[in-house]
C-alpha positions in Angstrom: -63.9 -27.9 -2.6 -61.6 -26.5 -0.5 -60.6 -27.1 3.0 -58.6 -25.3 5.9 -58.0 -27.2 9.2 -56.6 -25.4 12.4 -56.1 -26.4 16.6 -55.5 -24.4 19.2 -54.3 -26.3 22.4 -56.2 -24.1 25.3 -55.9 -23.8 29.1 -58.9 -24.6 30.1 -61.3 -27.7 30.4 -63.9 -28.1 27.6 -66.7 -27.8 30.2 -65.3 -24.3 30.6 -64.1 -23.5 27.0 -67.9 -23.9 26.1 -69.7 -21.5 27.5 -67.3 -19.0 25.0 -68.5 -20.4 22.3 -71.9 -21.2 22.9 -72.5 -17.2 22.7 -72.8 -16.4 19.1 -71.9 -12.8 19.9 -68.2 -14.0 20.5 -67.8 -14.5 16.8 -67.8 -10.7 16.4 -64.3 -11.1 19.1 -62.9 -13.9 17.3 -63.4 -11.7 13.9 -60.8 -9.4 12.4 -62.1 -5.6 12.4 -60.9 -4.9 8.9 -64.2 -7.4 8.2 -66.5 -5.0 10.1 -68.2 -8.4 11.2 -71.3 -7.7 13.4 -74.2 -10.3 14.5 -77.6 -9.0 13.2 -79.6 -11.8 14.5 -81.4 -10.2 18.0 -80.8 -11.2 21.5 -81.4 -13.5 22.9 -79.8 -16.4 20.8 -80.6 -19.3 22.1 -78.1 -22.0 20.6 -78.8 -25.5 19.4 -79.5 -27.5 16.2 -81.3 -25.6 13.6 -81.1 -21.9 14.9 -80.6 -19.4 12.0 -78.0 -16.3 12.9 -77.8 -13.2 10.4 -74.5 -11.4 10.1 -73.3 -8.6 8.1 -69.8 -8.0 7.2 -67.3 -6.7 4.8 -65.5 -8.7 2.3 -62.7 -7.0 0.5 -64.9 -3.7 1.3 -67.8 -5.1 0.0 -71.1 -5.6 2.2 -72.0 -8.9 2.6 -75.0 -10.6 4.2 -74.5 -14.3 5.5 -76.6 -16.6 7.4 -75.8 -19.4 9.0 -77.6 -22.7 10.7 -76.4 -24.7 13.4 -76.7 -28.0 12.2 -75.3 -30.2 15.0 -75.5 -29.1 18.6 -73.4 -31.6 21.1 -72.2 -30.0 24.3 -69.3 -29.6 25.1 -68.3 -31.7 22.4 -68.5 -30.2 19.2 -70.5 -27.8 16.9 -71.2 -27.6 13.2 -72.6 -24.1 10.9 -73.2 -24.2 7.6 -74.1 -21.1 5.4 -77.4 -20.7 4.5 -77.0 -17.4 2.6 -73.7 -15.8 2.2 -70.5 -15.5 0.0 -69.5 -18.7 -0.5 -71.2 -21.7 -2.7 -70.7 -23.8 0.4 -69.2 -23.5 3.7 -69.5 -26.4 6.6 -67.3 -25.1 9.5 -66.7 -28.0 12.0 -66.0 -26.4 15.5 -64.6 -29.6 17.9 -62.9 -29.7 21.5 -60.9 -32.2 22.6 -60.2 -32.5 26.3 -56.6 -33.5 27.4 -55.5 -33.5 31.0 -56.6 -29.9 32.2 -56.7 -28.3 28.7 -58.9 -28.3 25.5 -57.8 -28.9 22.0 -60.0 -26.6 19.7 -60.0 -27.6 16.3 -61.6 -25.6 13.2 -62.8 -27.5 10.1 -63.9 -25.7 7.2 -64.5 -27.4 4.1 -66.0 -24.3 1.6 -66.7 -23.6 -2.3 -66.9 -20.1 -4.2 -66.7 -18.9 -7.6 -63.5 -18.6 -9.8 -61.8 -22.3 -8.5 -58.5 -22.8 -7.4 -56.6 -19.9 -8.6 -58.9 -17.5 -6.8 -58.5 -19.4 -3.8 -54.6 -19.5 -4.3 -54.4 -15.4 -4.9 -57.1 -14.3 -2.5 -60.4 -16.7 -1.0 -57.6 -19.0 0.9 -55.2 -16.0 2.4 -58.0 -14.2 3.2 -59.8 -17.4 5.4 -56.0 -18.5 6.6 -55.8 -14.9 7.8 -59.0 -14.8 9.8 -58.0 -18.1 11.0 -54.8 -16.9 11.9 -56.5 -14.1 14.0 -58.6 -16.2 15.8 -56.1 -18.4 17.1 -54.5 -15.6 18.5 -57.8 -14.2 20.2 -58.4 -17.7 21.3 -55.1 -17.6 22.7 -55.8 -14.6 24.8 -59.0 -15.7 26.0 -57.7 -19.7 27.5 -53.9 -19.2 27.6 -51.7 -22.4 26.5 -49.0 -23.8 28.2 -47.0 -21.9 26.5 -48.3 -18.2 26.1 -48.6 -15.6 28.9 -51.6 -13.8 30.0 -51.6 -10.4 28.4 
């Protein structure tokens, strides 16, 4: 089992950082390109516990299919998806968000499985999720600027 665990200190209340990401098609903006990532699932998605959301993207340049389920729903606390169908043997992403004075912490908690153990994830599975990680701190950064980044 691996894990990656990120925060993002935003400048906004939670009440208001929520709405983002209660609209699933705002995973396709917090989603690299090179992963052609693109939300099959039709609108409207109505979020909450137990909605199922199709998505197709490329891994490495390979098509993937993944499906996910919201499995706890608690406005504007916190969010949990897990894969149904996808790459991975398991993935659990924990999406949380913390108020403090007028801004949000968001934190991201995977805990995820695959095939070929640790030195796969060393040499490729890990960079590759630190990497999209990476990117969507910085998108996420864009969106609710922190105290100490500049609207673009």
């Amino acid at each position: 089992m691996f894990t990656i665990d990120t925060e993002v200190r935003l400048l906004a209340k939670s009440e208001e950082v929520w709405p983002f990401f209660s609209n699933a098609r705002n995973l396709e903006r917090l989603t690299p390109r090179f992963l052609k990532f693109q939300v099959l699932t039709p609108d409207p998605i109505e979020m909450k516990e137990g909605t199922l959301i199709d998505y197709r993207l490329r891994i490495r340049g390979i098509p993937i299919r993944w499906q996910s389920r919201i499995t706890v729903w608690d406005p504007p606390h916190r969010f949990v998806d897990e894969q149904v169908r996808g790459p991975y043997r398991y993935w659990i992403h924990q999406h949380t968000f913390e108020p403090d004075d007028n801004t949000t912490i968001a934190r991201d908690l995977v805990r995820y499985d695959h095939i070929g153990g640790r030195l796969v994830n060393r040499l490729i599975v890990g960079r590759d999720v630190e990497t999209i990680f990476a990117y969507r701190r910085k998108v996420l950064e864009e969106v609710f600027p922190g105290p100490n980044q500049t609207t673009p």
